[in-house]
C-alpha positions, 0 to 999 in steps of 0.5 A, spaced: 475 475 533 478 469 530 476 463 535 474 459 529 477 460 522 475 456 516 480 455 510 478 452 503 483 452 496 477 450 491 479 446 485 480 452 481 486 454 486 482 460 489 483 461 497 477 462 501 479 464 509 473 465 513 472 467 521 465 465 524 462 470 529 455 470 532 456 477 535 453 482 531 448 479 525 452 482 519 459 480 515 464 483 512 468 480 506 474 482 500 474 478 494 482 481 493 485 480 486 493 478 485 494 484 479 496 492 479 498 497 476 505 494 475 501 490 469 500 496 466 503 496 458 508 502 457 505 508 454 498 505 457 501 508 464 494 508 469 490 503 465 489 499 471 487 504 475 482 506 470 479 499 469 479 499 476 474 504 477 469 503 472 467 496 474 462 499 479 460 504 473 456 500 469 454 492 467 450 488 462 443 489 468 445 495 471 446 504 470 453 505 475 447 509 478 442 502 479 448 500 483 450 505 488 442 505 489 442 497 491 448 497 495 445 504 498 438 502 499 441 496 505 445 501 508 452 496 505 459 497 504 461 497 498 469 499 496 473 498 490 481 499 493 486 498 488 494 499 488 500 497 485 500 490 487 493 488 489 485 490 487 480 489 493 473 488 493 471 489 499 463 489 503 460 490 510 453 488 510 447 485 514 448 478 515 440 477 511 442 481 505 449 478 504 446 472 498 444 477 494 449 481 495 454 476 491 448 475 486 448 482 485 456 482 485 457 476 480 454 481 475 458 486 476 464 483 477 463 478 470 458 483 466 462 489 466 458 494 461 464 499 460 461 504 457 463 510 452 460 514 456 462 512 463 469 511 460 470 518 458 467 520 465 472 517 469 478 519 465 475 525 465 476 525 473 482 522 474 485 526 470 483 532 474 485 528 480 492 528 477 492 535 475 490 537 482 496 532 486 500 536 481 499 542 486 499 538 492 507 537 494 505 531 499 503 528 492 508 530 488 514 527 492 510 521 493 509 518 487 516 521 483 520 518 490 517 510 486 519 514 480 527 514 483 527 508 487 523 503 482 526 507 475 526 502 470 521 497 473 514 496 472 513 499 479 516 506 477 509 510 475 504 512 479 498 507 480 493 512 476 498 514 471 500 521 467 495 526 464 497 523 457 497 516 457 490 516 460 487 520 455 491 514 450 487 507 453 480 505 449 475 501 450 478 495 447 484 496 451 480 497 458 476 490 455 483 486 454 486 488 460 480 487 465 479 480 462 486 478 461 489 482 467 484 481 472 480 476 472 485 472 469 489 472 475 489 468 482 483 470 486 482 470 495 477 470 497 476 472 505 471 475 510 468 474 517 462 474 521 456 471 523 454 466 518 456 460 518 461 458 513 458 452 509 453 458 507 459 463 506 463 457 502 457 455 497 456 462 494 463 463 493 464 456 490 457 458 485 460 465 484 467 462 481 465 456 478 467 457 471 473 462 474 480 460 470 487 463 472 489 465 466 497 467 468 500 468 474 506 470 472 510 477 474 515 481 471 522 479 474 524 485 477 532 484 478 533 492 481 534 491 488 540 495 490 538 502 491 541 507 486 544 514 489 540 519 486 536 525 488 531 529 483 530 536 486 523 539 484 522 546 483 516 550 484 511 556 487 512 553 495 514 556 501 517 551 504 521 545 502 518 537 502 522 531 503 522 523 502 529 520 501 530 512 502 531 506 499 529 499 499 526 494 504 524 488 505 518 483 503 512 482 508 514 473 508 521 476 511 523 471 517 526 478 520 520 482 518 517 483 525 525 487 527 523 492 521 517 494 524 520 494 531 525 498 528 521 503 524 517 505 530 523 506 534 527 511 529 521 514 525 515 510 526 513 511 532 510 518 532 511 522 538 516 516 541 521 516 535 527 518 535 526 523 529 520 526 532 523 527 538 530 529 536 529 533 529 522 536 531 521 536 539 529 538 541 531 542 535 525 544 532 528 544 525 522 540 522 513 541 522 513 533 522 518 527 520 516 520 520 519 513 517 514 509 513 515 503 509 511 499 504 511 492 503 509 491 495 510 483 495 512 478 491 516 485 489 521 488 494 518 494 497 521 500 500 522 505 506 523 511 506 524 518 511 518 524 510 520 531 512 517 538 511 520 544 513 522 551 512 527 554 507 533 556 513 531 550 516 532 545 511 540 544 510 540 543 519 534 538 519 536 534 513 544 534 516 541 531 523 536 526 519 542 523 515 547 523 522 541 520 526 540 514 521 548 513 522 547 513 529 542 508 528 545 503 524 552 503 528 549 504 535 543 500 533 537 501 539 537 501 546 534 496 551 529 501 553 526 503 546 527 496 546 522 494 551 518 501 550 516 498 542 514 492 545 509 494 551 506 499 544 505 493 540 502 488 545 496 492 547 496 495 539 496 489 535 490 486 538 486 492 538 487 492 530 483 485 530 476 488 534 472 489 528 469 484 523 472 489 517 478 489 520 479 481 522 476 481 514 483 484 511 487 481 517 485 474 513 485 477 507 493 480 508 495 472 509 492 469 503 496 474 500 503 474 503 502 467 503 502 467 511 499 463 517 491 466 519 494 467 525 501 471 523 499 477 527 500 473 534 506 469 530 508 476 529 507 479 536 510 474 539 516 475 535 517 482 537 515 480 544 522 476 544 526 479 541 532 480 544 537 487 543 542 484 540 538 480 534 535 487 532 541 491 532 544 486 528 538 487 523 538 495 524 546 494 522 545 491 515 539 494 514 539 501 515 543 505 509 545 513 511 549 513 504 545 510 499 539 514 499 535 516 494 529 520 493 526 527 491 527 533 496 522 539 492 524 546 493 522 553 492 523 555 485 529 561 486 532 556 493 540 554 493 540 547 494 548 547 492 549 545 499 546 538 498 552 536 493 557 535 499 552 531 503 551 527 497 557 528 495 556 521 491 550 521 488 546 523 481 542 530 480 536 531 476 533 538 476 526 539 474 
């Protein structure tokens, strides 16, 4: 799917990469903008989310219905996905309909309405999405785990914000922040598909004739040691919920690709990872464990370790995570977990570039991260020479069993005294 990659910088520094192929008559393409909610102002928690969310609900042409009816009635695509670091927007179409498509877009895109009326119906919904993620405990640990690792930086508030500073923003807040704080930033533009790229690049050219980049700048960010802090939630459940971790790498890192080896083979590898089998498999102190981590360029991301268990279960599934990573970090891994991580990835990375759409965000990913178009097969070569000795060294510097923080929430009448003599130099919050 990438045999022929065209790559464009226009005059007004906007990246174009595109990825022709003549064997289906349709195109996938992502306008991604270099902005998130860590640009949201304190006390205005969420502003981005809810900027986000209205773009499509509304122009100075067109009803937020008249524009789900359009993209509808061609059977496209159309997705607005945003995160702390990043807004995409995304289209799969016909090959036919993707000029007005763009025209249609472009409205849109620089014409947003943002009516009263709609304003007051988003906040209305994610402020029910929020109440909801409040009795969901997957919910409640992922977004106070940012909370604890990331306290006092821009990156610490969920991405959709808290009940009460969404009910604050106006519409002059959403107007200043959508002209200043998206379409004031870079832009990349990627996609794929069967269109021959002069054609690709002429729309977009005339879609973003006039676009300036206002600022490009970002907030320093100078945390990056993890702080030993556990923040203990009580609340009507009946078992006990977990996401401890620290902080990670960024996605540019020359050792990035011993990350992703080394995460499949201690936590991220599903029913082949050490934890699943030891915690979950042999002992049966967990219902599911895994490792994950997150890239939040140009900011530090993060990495992190999920358990949900039992309350008898809980003290022996935690004691044995936190010996398994230390077994990890000092015995590092073994040749052949080695070669099993390798034999996944040589027949998994390939398979994530067989569709349009995901060829779209391959591409997409690189004008982000600042990478080569063909890093994915850069990074699958990485991994297939690894050698033992190099990843271990990574694993020895990398992996922490001391200085982990996060959030662990448990039934309201629990006894978690236990937890001060497995970290017994760390800070506690109760709430």
């Amino acid at each position: 799917m990438l045999k022929r990659v065209y790559k464009v910088e226009l005059e007004n520094k906007i990246k174009i990469l595109y990825a022709e192929n003549k064997e289906l008559p349709i195109v996938s393409f992502a306008i991604g903008f270099d902005t998130g909610s860590y640009l949201d102002p304190i006390g205005k928690e969420g502003l981005f989310y809810l900027t986000s969310n209205l773009i499509d609900k509304g122009s100075n042409l067109y009803s937020s219905y008249s524009i789900r009816e359009f993209f509808d009635s061609l059977g496209a695509k159309f997705n607005i996905i945003t995160s702390k670091n990043f807004l995409i927007f995304k289209i799969l179409c016909k090959a036919e309909d993707f000029e007005k498509i763009v025209d249609f877009l472009e409205n849109i895109l620089f014409y947003p309405s943002f009516d009263e009326v709609e304003i007051d119906k988003e906040k209305d919904a994610i402020i029910s999405e929020i109440l909801q993620d409040e009795d969901e405990p997957e919910a409640i640990i992922s977004k106070k785990f940012y909370e604890v690792l990331y306290k006092d930086t821009p990156l610490y508030h969920p991405v959709d914000g808290y009940v009460n500073t969404i009910r604050e923003i106006s519409k002059s807040d959403i107007e200043n922040f959508y002209r200043e704080k998206i379409l004031g930033r870079k832009v990349f533009v990627a996609g794929s598909g069967y269109l021959n790229f002069d054609k690709f690049l002429k729309k977009f050219e005339k879609l973003f004739k006039n676009y300036k980049v206002l600022s490009d700048n970002y907030p320093e960010i100078k945390k990056n040691k993890t702080e030993r802090k556990i923040l203990i939630i009580k609340k009507r459940v009946n078992q006990v919920f977990l996401r401890i971790g620290h902080f990670s790498i960024k996605r540019k890192d020359k050792n990035f690709h011993y990350l992703i080896i080394s995460n499949y083979i201690l936590g991220g590898g599903a029913f082949a990872s050490r934890l699943f089998n030891k915690i979950r498999n042999e002992l049966g102190f967990v219902y599911s464990i895994y490792s994950k981590f997150n890239t939040l360029d140009p900011f530090i991301g993060s990495y992190s370790y999920i358990f949900q268990t039992s309350e008898n279960n809980f003290k022996d599934a935690l004691k044995k995570l936190v010996e398994e990573i230390k077994k990890f970090k000092l015995k590092g891994a073994t040749k052949r977990e080695l070669s099993d991580a390798k034999g996944f990835y040589k027949g998994y990375i390939p398979r994530e570039l067989e569709t349009y759409s995901q060829v779209t965000n391959h591409l997409l990913s690189a004008l982000q991260y600042g990478l080569k178009h063909s890093y994915v097969f850069e990074t699958l070569k990485k991994i297939l020479d690894t050698k033992i000795e190099n990843l271990n060294t990574f694993i020895k510097n990398f992996y922490d069993y001391e200085n982990l923080s996060g959030v662990i929430l448990v039934p309201n009448e629990y006894d978690f005294s236990f937890l001060r003599n497995i970290f017994s130099q760390h800070t506690f919050e109760v709430l």
